[in-house]
VEXDRENDREN-970017 format. One record per residue: residue in three letters; x, y, z of N, C-alpha, C in turn. Coordinates in Angstrom, 1 decimal, padded with zeros to 4 digits. Example, Ala and Ser with C-alpha at 12.3 -4.5 7.8 and 13.67 -1.06 7.14 Angstrom:
! VEXDRENDREN-970017
<r aa="ALA" n_xx="013.2" n_yy="-005.7" n_zz="007.8" ca_xx="012.3" ca_yy="-004.5" ca_zz="007.8" c_xx="013.2" c_yy="-003.3" c_zz="007.8"/>
<r aa="SER" n_xx="012.8" n_yy="-002.2" n_zz="007.1" ca_xx="013.7" ca_yy="-001.1" ca_zz="007.1" c_xx="012.9" c_yy="000.0" c_zz="007.9"/>
END
This chain:
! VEXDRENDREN-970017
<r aa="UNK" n_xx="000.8" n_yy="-001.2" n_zz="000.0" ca_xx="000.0" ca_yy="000.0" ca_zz="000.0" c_xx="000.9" c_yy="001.2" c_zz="000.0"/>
<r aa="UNK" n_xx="000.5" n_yy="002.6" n_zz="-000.5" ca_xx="001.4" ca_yy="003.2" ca_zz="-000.8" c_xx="000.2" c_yy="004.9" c_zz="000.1"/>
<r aa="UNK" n_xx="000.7" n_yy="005.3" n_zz="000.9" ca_xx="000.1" ca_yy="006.4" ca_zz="001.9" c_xx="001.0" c_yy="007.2" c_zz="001.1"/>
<r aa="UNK" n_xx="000.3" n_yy="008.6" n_zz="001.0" ca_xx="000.7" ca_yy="010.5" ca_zz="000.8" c_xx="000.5" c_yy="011.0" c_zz="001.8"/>
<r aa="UNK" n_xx="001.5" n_yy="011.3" n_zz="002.6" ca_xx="001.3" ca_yy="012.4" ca_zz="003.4" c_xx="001.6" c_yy="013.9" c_zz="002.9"/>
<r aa="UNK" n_xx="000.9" n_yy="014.9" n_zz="003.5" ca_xx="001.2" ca_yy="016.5" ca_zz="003.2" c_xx="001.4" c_yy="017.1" c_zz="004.2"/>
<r aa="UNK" n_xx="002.8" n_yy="017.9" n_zz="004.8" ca_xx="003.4" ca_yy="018.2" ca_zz="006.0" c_xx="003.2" c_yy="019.5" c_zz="005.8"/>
<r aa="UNK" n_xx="003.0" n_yy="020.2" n_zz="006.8" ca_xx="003.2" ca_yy="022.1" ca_zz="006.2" c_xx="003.1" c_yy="022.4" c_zz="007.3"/>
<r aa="UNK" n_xx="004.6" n_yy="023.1" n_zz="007.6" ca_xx="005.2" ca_yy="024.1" ca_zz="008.8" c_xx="006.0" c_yy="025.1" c_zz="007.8"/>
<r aa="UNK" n_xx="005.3" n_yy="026.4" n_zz="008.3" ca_xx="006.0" ca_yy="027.4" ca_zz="007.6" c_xx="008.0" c_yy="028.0" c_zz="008.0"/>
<r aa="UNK" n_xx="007.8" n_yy="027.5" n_zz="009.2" ca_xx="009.4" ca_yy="028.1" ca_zz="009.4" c_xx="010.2" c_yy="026.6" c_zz="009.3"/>
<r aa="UNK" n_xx="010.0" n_yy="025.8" n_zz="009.6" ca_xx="011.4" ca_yy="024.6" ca_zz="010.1" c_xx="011.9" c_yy="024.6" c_zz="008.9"/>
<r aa="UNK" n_xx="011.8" n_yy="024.5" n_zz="007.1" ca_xx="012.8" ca_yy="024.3" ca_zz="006.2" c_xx="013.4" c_yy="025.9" c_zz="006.4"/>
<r aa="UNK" n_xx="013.1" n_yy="027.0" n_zz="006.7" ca_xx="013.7" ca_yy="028.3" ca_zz="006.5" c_xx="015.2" c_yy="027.9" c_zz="008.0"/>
<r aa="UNK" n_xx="014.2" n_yy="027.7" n_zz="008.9" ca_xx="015.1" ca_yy="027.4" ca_zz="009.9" c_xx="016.5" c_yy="026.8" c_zz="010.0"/>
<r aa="UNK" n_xx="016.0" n_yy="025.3" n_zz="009.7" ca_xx="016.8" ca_yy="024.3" ca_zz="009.3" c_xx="017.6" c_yy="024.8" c_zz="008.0"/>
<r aa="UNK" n_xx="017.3" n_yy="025.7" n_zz="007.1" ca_xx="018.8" ca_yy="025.9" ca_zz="005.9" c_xx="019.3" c_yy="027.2" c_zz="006.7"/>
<r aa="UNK" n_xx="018.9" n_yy="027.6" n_zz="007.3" ca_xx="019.8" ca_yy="029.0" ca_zz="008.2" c_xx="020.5" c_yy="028.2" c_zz="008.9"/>
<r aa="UNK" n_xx="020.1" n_yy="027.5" n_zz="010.0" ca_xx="021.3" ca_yy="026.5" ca_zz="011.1" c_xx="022.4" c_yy="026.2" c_zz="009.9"/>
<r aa="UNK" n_xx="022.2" n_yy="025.4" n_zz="009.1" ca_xx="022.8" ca_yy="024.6" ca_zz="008.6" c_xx="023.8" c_yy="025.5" c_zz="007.6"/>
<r aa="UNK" n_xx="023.8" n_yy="026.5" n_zz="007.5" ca_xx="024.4" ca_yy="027.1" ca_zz="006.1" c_xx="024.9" c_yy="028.1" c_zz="007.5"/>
<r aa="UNK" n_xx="024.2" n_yy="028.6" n_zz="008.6" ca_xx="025.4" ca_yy="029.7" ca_zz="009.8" c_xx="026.3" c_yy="028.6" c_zz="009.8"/>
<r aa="UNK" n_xx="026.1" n_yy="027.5" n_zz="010.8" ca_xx="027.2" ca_yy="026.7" ca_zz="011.4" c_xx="028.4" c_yy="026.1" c_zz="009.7"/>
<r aa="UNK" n_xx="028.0" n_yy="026.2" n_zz="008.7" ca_xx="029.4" ca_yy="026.3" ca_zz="007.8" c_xx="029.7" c_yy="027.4" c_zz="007.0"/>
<r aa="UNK" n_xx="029.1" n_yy="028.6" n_zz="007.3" ca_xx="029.8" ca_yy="030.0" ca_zz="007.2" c_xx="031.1" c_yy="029.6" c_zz="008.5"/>
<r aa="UNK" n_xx="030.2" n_yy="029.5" n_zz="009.7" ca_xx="031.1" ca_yy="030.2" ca_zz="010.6" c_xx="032.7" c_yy="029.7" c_zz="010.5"/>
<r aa="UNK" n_xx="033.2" n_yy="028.2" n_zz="010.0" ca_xx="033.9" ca_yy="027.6" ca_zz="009.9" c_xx="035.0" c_yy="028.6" c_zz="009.0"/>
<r aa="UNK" n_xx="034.4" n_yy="029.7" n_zz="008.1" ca_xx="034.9" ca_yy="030.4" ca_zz="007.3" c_xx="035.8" c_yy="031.6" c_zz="007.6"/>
<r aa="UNK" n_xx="036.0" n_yy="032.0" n_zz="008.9" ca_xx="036.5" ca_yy="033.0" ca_zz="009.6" c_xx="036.5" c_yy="034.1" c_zz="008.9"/>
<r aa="UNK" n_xx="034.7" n_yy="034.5" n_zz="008.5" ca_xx="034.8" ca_yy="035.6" ca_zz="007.4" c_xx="034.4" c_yy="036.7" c_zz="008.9"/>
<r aa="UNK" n_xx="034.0" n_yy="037.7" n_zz="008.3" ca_xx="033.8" ca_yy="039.6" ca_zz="009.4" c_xx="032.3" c_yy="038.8" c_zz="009.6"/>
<r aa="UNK" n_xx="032.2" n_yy="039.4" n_zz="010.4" ca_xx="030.6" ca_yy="039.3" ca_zz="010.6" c_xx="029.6" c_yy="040.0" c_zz="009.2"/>
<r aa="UNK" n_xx="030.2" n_yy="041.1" n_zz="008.6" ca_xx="029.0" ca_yy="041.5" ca_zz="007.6" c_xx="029.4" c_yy="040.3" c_zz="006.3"/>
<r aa="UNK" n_xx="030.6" n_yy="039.8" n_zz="006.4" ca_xx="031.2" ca_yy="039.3" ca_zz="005.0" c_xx="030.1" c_yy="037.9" c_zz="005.5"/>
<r aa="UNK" n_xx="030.2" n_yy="037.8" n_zz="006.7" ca_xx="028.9" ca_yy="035.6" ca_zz="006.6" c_xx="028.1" c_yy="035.9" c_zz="006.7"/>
<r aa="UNK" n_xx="027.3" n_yy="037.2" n_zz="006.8" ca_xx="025.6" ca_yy="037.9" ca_zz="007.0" c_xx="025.6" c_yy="037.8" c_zz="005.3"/>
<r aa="UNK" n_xx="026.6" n_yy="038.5" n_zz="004.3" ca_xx="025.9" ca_yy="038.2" ca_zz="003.1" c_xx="026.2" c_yy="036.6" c_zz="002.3"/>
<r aa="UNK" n_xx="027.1" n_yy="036.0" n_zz="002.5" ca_xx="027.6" ca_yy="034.9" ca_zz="002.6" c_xx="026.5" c_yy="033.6" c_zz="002.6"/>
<r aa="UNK" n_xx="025.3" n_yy="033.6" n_zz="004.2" ca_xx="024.8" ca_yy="032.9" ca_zz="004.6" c_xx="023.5" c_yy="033.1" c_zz="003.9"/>
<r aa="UNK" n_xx="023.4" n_yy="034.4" n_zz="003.1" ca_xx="021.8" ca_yy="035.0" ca_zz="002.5" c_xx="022.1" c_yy="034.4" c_zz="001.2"/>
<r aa="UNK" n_xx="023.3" n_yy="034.5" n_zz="000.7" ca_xx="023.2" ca_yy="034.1" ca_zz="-000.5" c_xx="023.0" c_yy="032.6" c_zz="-000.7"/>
<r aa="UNK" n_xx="023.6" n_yy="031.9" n_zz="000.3" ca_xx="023.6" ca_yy="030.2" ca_zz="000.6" c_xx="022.6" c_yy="029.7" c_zz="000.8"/>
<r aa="UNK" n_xx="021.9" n_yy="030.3" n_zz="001.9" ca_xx="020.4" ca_yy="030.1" ca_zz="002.2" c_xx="019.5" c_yy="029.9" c_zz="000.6"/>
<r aa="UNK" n_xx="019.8" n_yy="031.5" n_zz="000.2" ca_xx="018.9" ca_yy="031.3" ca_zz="-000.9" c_xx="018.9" c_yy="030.0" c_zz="-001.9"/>
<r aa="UNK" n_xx="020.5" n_yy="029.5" n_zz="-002.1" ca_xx="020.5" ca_yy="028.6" ca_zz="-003.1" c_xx="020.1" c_yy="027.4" c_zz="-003.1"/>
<r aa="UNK" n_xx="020.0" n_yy="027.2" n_zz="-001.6" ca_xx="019.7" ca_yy="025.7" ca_zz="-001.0" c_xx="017.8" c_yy="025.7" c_zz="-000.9"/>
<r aa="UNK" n_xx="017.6" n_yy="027.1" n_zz="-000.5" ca_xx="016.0" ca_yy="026.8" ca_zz="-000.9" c_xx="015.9" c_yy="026.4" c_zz="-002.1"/>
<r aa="UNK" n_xx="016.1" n_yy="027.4" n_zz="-003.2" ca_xx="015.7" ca_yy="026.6" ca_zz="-004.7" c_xx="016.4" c_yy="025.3" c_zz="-004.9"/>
<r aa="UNK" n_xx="016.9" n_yy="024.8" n_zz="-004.4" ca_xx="016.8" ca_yy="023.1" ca_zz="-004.5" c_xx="016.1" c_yy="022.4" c_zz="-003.7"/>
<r aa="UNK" n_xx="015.8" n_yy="023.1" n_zz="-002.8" ca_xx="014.6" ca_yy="022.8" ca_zz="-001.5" c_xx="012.8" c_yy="022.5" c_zz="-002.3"/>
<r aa="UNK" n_xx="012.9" n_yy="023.9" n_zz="-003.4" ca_xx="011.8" ca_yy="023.9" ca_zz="-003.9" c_xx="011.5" c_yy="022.9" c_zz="-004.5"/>
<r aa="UNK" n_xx="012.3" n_yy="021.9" n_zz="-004.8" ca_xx="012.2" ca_yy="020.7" ca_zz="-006.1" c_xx="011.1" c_yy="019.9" c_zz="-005.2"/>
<r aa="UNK" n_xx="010.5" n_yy="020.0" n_zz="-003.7" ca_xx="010.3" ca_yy="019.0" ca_zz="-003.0" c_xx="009.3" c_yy="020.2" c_zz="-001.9"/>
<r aa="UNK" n_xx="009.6" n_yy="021.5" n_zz="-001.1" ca_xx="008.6" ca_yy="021.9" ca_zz="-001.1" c_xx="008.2" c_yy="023.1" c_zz="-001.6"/>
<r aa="UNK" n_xx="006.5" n_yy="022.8" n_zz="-001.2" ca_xx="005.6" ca_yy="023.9" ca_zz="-002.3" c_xx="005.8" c_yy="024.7" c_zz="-001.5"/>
<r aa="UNK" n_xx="005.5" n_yy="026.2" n_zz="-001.6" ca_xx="005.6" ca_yy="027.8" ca_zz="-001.1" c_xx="006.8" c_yy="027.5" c_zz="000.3"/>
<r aa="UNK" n_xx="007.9" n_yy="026.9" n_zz="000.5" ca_xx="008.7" ca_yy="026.7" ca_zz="001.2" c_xx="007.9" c_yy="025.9" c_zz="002.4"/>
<r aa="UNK" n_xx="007.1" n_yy="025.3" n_zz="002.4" ca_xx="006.1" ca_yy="024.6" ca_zz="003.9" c_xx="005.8" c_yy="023.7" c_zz="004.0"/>
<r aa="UNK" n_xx="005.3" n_yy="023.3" n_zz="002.5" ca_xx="004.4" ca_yy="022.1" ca_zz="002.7" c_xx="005.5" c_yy="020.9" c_zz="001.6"/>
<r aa="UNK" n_xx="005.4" n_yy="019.4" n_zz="002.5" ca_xx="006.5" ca_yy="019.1" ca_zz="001.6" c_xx="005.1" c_yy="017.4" c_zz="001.7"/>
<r aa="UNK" n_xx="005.0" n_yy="016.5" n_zz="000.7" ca_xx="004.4" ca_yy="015.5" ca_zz="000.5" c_xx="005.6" c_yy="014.1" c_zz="000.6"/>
<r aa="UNK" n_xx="005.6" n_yy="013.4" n_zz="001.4" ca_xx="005.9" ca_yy="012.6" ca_zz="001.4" c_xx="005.3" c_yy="010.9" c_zz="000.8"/>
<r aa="UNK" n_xx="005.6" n_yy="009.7" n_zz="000.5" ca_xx="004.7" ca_yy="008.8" ca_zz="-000.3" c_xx="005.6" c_yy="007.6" c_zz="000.3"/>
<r aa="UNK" n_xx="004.8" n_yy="007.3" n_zz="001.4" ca_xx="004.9" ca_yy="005.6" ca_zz="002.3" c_xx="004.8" c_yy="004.5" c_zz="001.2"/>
<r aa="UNK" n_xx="006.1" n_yy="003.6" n_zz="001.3" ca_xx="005.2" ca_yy="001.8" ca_zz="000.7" c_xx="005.2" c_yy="001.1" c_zz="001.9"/>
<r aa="UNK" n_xx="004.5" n_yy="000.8" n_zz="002.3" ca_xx="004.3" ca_yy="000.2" ca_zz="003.6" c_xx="004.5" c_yy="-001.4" c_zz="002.5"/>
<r aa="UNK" n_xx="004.8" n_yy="-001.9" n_zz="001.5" ca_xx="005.3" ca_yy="-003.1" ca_zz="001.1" c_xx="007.1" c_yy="-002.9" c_zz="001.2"/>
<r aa="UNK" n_xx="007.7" n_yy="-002.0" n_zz="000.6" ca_xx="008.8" ca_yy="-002.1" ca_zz="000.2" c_xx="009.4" c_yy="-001.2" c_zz="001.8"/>
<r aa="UNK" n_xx="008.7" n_yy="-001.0" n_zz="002.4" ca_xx="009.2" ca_yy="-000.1" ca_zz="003.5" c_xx="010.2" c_yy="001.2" c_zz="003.4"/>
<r aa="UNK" n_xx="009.4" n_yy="002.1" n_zz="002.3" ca_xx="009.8" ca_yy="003.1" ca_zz="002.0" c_xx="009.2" c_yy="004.2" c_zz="002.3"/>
<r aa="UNK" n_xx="010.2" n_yy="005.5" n_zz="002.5" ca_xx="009.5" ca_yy="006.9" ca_zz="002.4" c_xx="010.2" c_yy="007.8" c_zz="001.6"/>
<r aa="UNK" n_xx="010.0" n_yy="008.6" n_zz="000.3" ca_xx="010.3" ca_yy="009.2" ca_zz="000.0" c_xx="009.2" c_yy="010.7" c_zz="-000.2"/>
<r aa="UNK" n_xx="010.0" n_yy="012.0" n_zz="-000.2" ca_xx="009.3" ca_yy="013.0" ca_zz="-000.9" c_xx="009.1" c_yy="013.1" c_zz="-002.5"/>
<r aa="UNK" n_xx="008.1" n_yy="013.5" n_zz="-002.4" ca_xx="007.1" ca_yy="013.9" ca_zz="-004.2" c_xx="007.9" c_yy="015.0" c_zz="-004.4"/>
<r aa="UNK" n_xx="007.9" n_yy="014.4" n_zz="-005.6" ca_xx="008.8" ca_yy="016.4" ca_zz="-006.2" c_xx="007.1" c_yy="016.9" c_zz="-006.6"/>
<r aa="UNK" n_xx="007.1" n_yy="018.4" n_zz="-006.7" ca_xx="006.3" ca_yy="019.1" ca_zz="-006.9" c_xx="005.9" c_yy="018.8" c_zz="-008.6"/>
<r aa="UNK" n_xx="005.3" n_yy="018.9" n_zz="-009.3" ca_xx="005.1" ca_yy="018.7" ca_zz="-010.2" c_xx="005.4" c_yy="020.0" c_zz="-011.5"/>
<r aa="UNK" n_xx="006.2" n_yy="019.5" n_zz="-012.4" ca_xx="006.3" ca_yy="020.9" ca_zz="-013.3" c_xx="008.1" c_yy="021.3" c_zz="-012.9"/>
<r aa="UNK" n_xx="008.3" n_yy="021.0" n_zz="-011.6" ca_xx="009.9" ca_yy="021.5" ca_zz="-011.4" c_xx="010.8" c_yy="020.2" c_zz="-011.2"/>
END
């Protein structure tokens, strides 16, 4: 059998690519204004590959095989 789930939290992917993209600026020993623009630009690029999977950055579909015991995300359709 194969379950769709549809998840939608508006902050935790914004969240989760800021943690993740500060803690490997910081490794960078740039100024503080040089990882502020650094981390905006990284951010941004990791969302648009983010988008391949969620819609308006929130909602992300996941697709259970409860035979094959799998979970993967739906890519959005069209991207």
């Amino acid at each position: 059998m194969k379950v769709r789930v549809t998840m939608k939290d508006p902050d935790t992917l914004q969240d989760a690519i800021e943690d993740a993209v500060k803690t490997e600026v910081r490794e960078l020993g740039l100024t503080q204004a040089e990882a502020a623009a650094v981390v905006e630009l990284r951010a941004e690029a990791v969302q648009e590959v983010a988008s391949l999977w969620f819609e308006y950055g929130e909602c992300l579909t996941v697709e259970i095989d409860t035979d094959a015991k799998t979970c993967v995300a739906v890519p959005i359709p069209g991207r």
